[in-house]
Residue, then its C-alpha position, 0 to 999 in steps of 0.5 A: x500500500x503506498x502512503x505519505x512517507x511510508x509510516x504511520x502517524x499516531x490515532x491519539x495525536x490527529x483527534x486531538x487527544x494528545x498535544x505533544x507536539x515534537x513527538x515524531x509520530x505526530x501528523x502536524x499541520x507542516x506534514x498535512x501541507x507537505x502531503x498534499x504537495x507530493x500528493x497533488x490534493x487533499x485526499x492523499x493516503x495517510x497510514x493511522x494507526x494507534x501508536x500510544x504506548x506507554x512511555x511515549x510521551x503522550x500529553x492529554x490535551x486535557x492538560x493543555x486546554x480543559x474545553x477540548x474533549x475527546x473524540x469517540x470512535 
């Protein structure tokens, strides 16, 4: 399967449970612009998967901004 950067970006991180920010799992703003260059659209292909462990630096977005709430899947 062919994906943006042949890697997979952390669940926790795109619906916003988890704000950390430099962790390299993450799929920022910076990634999403860069995909859609390489891609040539919005709709590029974007491998997700849950990737929170324990111990890999995962910062609630509870802690950073009360209002924000988890998403259910």
């Amino acid at each position: 399967m062919l994906c943006y950067r042949d890697r997979t970006y952390c669940s926790s991180y795109i619906k916003a449970n988890c704000v950390n920010h430099n962790c390299n799992l993450a799929y920022t703003e910076q990634d999403k612009a860069y995909a859609r260059q390489w891609w040539g659209g919005d709709d590029a292909p974007i491998c997700v998967g849950d990737l929170q462990k324990e111990g890999c630096g995962f910062e609630p977005a509870e802690t950073k901004n009360p209002n924000v709430t988890k998403e259910k899947v």
